[in-house]
SEFI-624670 format. One record per atom (N, C-alpha, C): residue in one letter; x, y, z. Coordinates in steps of 0.1 Angstrom, whole numbers, plus 5000, padded with zeros to 4 digits. Layout:
AXYZ ...
//
This chain:
X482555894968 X482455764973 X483855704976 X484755714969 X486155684968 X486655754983 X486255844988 X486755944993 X486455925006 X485255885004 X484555825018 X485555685026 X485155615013 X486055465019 X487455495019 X488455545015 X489455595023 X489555625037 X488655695041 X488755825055 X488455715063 X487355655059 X487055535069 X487955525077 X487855435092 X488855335097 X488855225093 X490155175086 X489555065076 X489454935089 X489654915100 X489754795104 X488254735113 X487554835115 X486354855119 X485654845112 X485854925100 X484854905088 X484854745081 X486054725082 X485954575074 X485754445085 X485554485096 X485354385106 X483354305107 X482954475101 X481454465101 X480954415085 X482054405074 X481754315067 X481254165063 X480354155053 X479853995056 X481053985040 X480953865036 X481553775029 X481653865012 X480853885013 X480253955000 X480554065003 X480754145012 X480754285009 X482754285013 X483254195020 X484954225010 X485254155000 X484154114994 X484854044980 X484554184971 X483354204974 X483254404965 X484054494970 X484854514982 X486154574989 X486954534978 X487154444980 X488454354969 X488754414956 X487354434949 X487154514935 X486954604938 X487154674945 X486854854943 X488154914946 X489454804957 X490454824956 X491754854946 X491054764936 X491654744922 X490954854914 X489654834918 X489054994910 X490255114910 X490355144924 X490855264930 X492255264920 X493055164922 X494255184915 X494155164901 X493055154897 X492955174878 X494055234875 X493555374878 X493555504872 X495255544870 X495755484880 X497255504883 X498055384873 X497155304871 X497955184862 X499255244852 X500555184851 X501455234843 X502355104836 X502855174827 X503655054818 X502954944816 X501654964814 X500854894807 X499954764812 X500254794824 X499754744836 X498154704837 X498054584835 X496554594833 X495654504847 X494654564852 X493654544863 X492954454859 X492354474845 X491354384847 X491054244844 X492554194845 X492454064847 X491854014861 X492054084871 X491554034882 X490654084887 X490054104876 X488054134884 X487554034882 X487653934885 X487353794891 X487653754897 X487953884907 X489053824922 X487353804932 X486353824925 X485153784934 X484753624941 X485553564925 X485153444925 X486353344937 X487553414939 X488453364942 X487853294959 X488353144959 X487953084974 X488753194985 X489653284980 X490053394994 X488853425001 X488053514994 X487253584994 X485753555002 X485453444999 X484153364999 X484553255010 X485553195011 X485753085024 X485453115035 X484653055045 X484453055057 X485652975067 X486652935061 X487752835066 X488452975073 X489053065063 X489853165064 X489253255080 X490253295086 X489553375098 X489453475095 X488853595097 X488253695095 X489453795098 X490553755108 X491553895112 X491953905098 X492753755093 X493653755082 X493153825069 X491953825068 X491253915057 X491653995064 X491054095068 X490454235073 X492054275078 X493654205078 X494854315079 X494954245063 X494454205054 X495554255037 X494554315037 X493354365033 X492354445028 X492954605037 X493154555052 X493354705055 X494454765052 X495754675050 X496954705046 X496954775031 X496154745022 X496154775008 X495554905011 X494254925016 X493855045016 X494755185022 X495355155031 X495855215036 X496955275030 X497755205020 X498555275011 X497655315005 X496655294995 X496255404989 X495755564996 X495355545006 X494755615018 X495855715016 X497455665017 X498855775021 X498855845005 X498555784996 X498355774980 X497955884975 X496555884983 X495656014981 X495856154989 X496456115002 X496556225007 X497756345004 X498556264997 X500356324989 X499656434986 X500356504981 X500556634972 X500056604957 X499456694951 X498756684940 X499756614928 X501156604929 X501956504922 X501656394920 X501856354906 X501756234902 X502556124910 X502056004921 X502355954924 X503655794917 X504755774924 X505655684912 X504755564908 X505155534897 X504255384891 X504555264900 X505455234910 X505855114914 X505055114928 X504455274929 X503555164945 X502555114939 X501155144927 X500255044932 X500854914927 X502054914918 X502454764918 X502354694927 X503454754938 X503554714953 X502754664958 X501354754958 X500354714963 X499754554959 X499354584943 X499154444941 X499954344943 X501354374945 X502054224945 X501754174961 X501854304969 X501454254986 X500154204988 X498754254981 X497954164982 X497354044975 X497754024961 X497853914956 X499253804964 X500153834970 X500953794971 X500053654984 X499553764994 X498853715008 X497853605004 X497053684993 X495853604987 X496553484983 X497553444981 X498153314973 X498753254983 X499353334991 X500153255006 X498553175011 X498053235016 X496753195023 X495853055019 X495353145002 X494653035000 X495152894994 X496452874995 X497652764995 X497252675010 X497252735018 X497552675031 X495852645038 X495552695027 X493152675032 X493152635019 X493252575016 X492352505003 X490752445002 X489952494996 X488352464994 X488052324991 X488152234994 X487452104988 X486752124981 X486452064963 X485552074957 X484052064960 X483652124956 X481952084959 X481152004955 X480551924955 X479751794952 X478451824948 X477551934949 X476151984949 X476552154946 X475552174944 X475552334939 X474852414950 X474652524948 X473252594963 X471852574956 X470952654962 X469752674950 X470252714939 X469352674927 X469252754917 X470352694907 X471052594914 X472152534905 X472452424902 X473152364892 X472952234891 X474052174902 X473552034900 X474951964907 X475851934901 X477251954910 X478851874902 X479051774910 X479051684894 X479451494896 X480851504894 X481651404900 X482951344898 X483051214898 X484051184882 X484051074880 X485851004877 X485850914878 X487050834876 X487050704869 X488050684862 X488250574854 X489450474857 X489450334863 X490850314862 X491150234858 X492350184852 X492950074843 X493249964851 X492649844850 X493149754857 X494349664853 X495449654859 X496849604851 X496949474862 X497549384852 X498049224858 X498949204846 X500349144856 X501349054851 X500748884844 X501248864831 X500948784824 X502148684821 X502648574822 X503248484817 X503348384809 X503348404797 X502648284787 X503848184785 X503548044787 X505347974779 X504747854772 X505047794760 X504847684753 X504947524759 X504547484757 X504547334763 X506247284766 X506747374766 X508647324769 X508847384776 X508147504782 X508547634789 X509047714784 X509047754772 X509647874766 X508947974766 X509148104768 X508148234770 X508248274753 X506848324752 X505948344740 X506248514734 X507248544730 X507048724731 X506548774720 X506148694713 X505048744697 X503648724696 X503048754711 X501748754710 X501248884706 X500348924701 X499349064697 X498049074711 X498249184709 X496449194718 X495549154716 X495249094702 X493849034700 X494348874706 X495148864705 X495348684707 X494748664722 X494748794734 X494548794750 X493048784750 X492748714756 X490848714760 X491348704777 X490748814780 X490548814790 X489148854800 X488648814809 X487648794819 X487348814829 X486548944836 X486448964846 X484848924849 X484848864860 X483948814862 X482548674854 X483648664847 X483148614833 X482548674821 X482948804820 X482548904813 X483248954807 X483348944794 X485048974784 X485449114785 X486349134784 X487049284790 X487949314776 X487749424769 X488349454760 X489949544766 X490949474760 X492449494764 X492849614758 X493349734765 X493149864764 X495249934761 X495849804771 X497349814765 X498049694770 X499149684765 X499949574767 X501449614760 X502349554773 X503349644772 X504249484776 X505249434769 X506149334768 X507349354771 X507849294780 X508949274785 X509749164782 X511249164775 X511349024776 X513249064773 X513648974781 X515149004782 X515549114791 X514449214799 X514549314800 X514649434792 X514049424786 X514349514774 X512549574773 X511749664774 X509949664771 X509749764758 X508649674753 X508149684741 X506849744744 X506249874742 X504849914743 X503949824730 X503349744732 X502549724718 X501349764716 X500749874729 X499449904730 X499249984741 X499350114738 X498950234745 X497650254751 X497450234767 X496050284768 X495550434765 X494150424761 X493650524754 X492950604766 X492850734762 X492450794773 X490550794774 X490550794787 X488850744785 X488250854784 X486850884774 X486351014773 X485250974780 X485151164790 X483851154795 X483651294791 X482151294792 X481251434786 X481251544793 X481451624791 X481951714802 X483151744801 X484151724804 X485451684805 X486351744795 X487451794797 X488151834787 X489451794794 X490651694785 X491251634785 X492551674778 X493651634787 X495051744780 X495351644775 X496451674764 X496951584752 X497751474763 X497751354755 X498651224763 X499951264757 X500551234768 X502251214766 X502551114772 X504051034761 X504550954758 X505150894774 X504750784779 X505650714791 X507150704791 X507850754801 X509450684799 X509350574800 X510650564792 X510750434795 X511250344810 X510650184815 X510750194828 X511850014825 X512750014819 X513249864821 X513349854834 X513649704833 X514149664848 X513149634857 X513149534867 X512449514878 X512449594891 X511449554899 X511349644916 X511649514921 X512349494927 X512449384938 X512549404953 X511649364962 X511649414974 X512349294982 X512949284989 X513649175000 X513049205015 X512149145018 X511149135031 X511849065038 X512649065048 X512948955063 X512348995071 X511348855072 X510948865086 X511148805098 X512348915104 X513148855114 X512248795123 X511448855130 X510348815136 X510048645138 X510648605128 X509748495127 X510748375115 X511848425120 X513148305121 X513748265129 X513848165133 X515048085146 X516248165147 X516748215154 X517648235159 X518448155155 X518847985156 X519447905150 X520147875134 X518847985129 X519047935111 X519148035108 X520148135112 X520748265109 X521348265099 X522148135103 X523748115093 X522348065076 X521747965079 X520647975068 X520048065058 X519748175072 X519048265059 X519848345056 X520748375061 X522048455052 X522748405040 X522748265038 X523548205028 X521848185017 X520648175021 X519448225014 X519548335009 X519648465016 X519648585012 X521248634999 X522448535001 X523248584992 X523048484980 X522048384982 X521848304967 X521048454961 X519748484968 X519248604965 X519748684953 X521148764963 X521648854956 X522848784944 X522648704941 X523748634933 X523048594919 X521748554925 X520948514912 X520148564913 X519148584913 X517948694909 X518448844907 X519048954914 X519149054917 X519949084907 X519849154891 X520849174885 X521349324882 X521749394875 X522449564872 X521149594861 X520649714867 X519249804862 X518249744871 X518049634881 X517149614888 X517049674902 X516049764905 X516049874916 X515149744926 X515449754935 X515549684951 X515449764961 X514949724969 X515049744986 X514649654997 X515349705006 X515249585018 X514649625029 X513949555036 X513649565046 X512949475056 X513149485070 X512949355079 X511549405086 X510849315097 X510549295110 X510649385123 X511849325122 X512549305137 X513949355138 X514649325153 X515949335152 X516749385140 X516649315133 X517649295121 X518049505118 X516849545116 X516649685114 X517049725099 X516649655089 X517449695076 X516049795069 X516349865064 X515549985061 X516450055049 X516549995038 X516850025027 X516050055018 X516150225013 X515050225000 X515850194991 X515050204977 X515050174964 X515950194961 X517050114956 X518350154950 X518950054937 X519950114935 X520550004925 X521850004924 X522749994940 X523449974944 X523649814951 X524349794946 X524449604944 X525149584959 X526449674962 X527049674970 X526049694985 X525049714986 X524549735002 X523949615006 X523749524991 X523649354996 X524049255006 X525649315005 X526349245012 X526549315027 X526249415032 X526249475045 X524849435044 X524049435040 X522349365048 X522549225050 X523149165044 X522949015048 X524148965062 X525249065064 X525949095075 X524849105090 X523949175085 X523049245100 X521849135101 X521249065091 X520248955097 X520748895104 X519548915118 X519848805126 X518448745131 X517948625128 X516748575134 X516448585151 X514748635151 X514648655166 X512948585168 X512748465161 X511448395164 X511748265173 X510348275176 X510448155185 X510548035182 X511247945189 X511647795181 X510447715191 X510547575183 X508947515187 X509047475199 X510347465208 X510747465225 X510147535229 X510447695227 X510347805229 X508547885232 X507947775218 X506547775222 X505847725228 X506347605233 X505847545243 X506247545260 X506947625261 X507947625274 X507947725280 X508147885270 X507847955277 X507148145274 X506048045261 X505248155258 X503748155262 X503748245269 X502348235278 X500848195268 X500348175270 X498548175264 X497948285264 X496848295256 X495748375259 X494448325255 X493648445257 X492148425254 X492548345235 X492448425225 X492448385214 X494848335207 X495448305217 X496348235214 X497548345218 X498648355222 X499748355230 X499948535223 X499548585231 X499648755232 X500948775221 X502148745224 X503548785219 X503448735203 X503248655205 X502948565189 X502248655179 X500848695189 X499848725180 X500448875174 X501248945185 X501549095183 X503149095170 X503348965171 X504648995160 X503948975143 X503048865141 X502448845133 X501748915128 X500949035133 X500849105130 X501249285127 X502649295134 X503449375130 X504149315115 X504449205114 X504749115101 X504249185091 X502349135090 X501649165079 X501449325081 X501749385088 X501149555081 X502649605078 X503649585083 X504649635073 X504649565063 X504549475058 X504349395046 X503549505037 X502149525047 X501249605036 X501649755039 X502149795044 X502749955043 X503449945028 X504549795027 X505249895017 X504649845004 X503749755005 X503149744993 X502049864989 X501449904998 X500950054993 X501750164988 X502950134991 X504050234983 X504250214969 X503850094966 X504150074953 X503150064945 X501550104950 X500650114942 X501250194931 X501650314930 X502150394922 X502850404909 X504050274913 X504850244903 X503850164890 X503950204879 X503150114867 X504050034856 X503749954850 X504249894842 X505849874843 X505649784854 X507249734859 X507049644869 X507449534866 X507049364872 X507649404892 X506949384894 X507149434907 X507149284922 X508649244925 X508249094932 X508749134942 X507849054951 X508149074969 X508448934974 X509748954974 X510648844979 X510048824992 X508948754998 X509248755015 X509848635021 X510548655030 X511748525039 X511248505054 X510248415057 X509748345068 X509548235071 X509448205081 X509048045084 X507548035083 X506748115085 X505248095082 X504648145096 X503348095095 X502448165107 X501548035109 X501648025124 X500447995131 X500048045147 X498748105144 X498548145156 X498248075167 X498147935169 X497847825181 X498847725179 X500147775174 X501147625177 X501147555188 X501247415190 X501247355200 X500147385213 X499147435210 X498447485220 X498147405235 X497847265232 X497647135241 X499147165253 X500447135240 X501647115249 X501747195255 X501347335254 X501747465266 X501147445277 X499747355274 X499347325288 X500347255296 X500847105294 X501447015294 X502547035301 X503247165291 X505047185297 X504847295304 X504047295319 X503847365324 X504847305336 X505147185339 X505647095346 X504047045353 X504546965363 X504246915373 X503346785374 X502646795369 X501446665365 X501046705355 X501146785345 X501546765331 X501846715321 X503246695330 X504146575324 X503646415322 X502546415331 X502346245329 X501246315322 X500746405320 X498946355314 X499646365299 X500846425296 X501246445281 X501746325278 X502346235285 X503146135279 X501845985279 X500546045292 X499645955290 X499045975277 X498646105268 X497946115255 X499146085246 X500246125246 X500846115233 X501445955229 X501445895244 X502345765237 X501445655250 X500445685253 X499945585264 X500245565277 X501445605276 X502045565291 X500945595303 X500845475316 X499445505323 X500345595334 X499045625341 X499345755350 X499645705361 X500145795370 X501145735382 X499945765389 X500045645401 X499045605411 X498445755416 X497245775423 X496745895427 X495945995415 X496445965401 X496046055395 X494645985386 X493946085382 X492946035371 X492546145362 X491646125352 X491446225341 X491046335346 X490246355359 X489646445365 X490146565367 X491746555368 X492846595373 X493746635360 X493346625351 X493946715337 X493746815332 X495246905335 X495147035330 X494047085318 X494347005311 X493447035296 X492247045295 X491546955307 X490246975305 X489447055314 X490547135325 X489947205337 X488847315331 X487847315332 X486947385323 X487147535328 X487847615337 X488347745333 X489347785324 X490247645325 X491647625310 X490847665303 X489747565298 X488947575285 X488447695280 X487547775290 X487747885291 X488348005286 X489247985290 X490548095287 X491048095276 X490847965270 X491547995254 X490247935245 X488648005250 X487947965242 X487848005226 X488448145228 X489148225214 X489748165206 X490248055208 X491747995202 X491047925185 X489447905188 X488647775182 X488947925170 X488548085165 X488748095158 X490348165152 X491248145159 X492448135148 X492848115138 X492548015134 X492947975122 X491748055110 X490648115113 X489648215105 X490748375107 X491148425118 X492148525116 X492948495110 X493848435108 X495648415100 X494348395087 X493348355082 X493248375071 X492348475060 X491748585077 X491348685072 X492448815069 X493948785076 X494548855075 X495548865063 X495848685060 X496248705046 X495648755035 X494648725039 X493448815022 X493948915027 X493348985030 X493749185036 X495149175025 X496149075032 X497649125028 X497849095013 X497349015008 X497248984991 X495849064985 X494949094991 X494449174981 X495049304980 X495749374995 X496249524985 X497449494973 X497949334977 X498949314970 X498649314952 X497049244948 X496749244943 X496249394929 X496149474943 X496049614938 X496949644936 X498349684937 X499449724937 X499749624925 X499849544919 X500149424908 X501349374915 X501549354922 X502549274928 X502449134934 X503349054933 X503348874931 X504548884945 X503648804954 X504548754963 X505348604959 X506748634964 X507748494966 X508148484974 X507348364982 X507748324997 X508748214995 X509748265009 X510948165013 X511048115019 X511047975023 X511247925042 X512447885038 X513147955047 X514147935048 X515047795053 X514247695062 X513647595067 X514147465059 X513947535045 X514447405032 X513547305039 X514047175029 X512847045033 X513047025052 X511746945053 X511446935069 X510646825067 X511946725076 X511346595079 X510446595095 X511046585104 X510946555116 X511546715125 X510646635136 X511346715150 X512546685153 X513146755161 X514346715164 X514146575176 X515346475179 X515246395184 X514946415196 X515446475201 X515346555220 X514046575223 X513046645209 X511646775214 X510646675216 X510046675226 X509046555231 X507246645224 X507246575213 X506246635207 X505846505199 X504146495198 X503646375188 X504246405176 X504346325165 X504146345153 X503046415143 X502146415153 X500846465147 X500946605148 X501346635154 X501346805163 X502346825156 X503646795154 X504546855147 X504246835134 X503746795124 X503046785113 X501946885111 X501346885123 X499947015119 X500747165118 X501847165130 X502647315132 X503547345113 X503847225109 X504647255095 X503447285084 X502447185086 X501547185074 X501147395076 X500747415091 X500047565089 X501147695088 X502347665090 X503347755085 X503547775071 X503547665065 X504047615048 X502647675042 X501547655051 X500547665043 X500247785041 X500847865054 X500348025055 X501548145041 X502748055038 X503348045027 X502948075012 X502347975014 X501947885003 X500747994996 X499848045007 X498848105007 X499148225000 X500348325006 X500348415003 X500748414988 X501748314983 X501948334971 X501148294954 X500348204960 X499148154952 X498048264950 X498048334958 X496648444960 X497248554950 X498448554946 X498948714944 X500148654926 X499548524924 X500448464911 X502048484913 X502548464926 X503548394926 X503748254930 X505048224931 X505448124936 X506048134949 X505747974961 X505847944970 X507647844972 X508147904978 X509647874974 X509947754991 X508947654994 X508947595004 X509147465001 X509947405015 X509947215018 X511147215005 X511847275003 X512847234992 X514147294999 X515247224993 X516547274998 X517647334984 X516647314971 X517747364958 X517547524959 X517647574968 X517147744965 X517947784957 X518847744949 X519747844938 X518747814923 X518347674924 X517347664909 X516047714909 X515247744924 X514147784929 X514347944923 X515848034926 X515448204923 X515848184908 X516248114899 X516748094889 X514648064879 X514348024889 X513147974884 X512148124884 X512548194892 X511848344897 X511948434884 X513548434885 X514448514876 X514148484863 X514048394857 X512948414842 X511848454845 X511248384853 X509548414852 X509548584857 X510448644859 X510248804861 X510848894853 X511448794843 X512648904833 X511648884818 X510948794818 X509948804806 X508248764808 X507648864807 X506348894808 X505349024801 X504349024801 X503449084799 X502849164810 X502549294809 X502049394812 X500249424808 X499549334809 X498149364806 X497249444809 X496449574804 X495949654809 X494249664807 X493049684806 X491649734802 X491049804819 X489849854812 X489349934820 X487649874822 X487549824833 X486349754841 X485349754833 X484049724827 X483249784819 X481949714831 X482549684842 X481649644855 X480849784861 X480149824860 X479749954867 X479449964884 X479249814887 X478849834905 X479949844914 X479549974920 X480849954927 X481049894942 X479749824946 X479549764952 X480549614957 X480749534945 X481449474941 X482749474942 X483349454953 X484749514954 X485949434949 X485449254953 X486449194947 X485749134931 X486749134925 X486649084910 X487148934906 X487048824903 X487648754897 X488248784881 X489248744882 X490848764869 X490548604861 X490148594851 X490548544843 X491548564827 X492548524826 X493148554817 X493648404807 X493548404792 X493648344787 X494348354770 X494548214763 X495948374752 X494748184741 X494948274730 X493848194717 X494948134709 X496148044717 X496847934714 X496147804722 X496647694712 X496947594719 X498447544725 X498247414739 X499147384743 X500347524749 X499347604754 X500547674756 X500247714779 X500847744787 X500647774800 X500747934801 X499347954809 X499548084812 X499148144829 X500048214834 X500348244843 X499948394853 X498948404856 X498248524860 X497748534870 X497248644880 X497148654894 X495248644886 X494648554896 X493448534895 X492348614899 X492348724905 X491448834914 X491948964915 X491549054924 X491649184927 X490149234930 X490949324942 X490249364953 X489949524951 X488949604948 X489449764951 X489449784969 X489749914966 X490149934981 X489249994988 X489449995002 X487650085009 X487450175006 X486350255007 X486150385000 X486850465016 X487050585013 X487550655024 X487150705038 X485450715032 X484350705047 X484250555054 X485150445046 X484550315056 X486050335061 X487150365056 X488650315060 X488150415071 X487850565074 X487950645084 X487050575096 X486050515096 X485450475103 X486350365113 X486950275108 X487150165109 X488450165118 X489250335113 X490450355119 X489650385138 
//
């Protein structure tokens, strides 16, 4: 039999192979070189080369089998035909190392996705997952002093209104972290689980510095630069890993470091490139649902925002703040006035609505841009705006929410009384454009248990106010005992079994799509 499958042509012969019949090639190959085994060489570890995904994949193309199977045989093929001398011990080594070697290159580069079901005759394989849900905690006494002698029993915490047993809790305070409570590893049946090993240690904050050039004035450059070095002067201290990154223009694309010195060359290169409220009214075109250019920066804004927060799902138990520096968002600023500062009889129908003034002889209402019902028309879209900018901040604070990360928005802007004296704009209009910028602010940092750093001009006591609330906190951990997974967002309650004391916690979380909806959706 041996004798036969040698003589064979092996490449013919193994072309007319089914699946099964070169995984028995595979062992008979190893058969063949038993006999020759030396220095103690042993085969039959790999008579379970049947089971191997090489062998049995349908991914794999058929040449790439059928040249290592032919290649192996064929040395032995020159093997047997030698002279009746004992052949040296290092070819069938050779052998095995060339076809184990292929088998490992290969099935590296084709990997089998686990299987979910079995064939006939077998049971099914379930996969399961457990995860820890973690939120930053801030407890401080009725003076504001942070609390760093709480225990785990003192936390009652609440998802959904359903008490959640606290699984670790890890304290921070001075910079300095204290594990007081190791999550335990979750047992499932089935399962066989490698021993836990001890976490490094992770002092220190992540601090990310977001400009969004995009969507600063050009004018208040000199602004957010002397913003950006209060930044680095007070908040940013030695062991706190940072990175920067913009928008726009600016181009700053710093990863994670803990080089203090590249502070001062980033705040060198911001330069604001948003539009000022002239700018939106004068000479940024309209659209169906609100001014094309606007809509496309605002939303390059928010997905780099969430790019790099999905980078830091990863990082665990390390207070993680996302500095962002913007003037805010609104997708229909001034919408009326773009009609208006179009010139021409515009000009009177604006100065007729905004301050009364009557209309010069010849004209009547009939004859206003604003209500030409194909105007109307054209920006029939516009009515939902303000439901976008706030479907898009959820999206942007729930992955934030997942990631544990707390936004701290900046307007750079400081307090804002008035329009400028020159800008021929109501009061009312320029009041709605601040209220929905501040608010789009305001939003992101409320949703994600930070703070909103707007309408104020003390920004050195504002990061000073950051910079505690990020150098001493809690690390809270348990594991959902919610089973639907239907349920994607959760409400966060957290609460500590003192009195008179404030506690400070992101209120929700969101899981993420499953991977058949995100694929779809792409």
């Amino acid at each position: 039999m041996h004798g036969k499958v040698a003589k064979m042509a092996p490449l013919g012969y193994m072309q007319a192979m089914s699946n099964a019949q070169r995984s028995k090639a595979g062992l008979l190959i190893l058969h063949l070189m038993r006999p020759r085994a030396t220095n103690g060489l042993r085969y039959d570890t790999y008579c379970s080369l049947n089971k191997f995904p090489f062998f049995s994949s349908d991914r794999l193309k058929d040449g790439l089998v059928i040249a290592i199977i032919s290649l192996t045989m064929s040395i032995l093929h020159a093997t047997r035909r030698s002279d009746r001398r004992r052949p040296a011990g290092w070819l069938p080594a050779l052998t095995v190392v060339i076809s184990l070697g292929a088998i490992a290159v290969l099935g590296a580069q084709n990997q089998v996705p686990p299987l979910s079901t079995g064939g006939p005759g077998q049971s099914p394989i379930f996969r399961s997952g457990v995860t820890l849900v973690t939120t930053d905690v801030v407890v401080r006494d009725g003076d504001g002093v942070f609390l760093p002698d709480l225990t785990p029993s003192e936390f009652i915490v609440e998802e959904d209104g359903v008490r959640q047993e606290v699984a670790s809790l890890v304290l921070v305070h001075g910079g300095r972290v204290y594990n007081q409570l190791t999550p335990p590893v979750p047992t499932q049946e089935g399962i066989i689980l490698p021993p836990t090993r001890p976490t490094n240690n992770t002092a220190g904050r992540i601090i990310i510095l977001f400009v969004d050039d995009l969507h600063l004035q050009t004018s208040y450059t000199p602004k957010v630069r002397q913003v950006f070095r209060t930044i680095s002067d007070t908040l940013i201290h030695e062991g706190d890993l940072f990175g920067i990154i913009s928008t726009g223009p600016s181009s700053l694309s710093i990863d994670l470091t803990y080089d203090r010195s590249l502070l001062r060359a980033a705040e060198e290169r911001i330069m604001g490139d948003g539009f000022s409220p002239r700018e939106l009214i004068q000479t940024v075109s309209d659209g169906y649902r609100g001014p094309p250019e606007l809509l496309f920066r605002q939303h390059v804004a928010f997905k780099t925002a969430r790019q790099v927060i999905q980078n830091l799902e990863a990082v665990e138990n390390r207070r993680k703040v996302f500095i962002y520096i913007s003037s805010g968002y609104d997708f229909t600023a001034f919408a009326d006035d773009r009609i208006y500062g179009a010139g021409g009889i515009g000009e009177a129908f604006k100065a007729n609505r905004d301050w009364g003034t009557p209309l010069p002889a010849g004209l009547s209402q009939a004859q206003n841009p604003a209500e030409d019902p194909f105007e109307r028309l054209s920006r029939a879209g516009q009515v939902f705006a303000d439901g976008d900018l706030a479907m898009e901040i959820l999206e942007l604070t729930r992955a934030a929410n997942r990631a544990n990360t707390s936004f701290y928005t900046v307007d750079p802007r400081g307090l804002i009384a008035g329009a400028d004296i020159d800008f021929d704009v109501t009061p009312e209009d320029w009041n709605q454009y601040v209220f929905k910028t501040q608010g789009s602010l305001r939003g992101l940092a409320e949703l994600t248990g930070g703070m909103a750093i707007v309408n104020r001009n003390d920004f050195e006591n504002a990061f000073r106010e950051v910079d505690a609330e990020t150098s001493d906190y809690y690390v809270l951990g348990y594991y959902s005992n919610n089973p639907d997974p239907t349920q994607r967002t959760r409400r966060l309650n957290v609460e500590v079994a003192r009195d008179n004391v404030d506690v400070r916690s992101r209120t929700s979380y969101t899981f993420a799509r499953p991977e058949s909806t995100s694929a779809a959706l792409q």
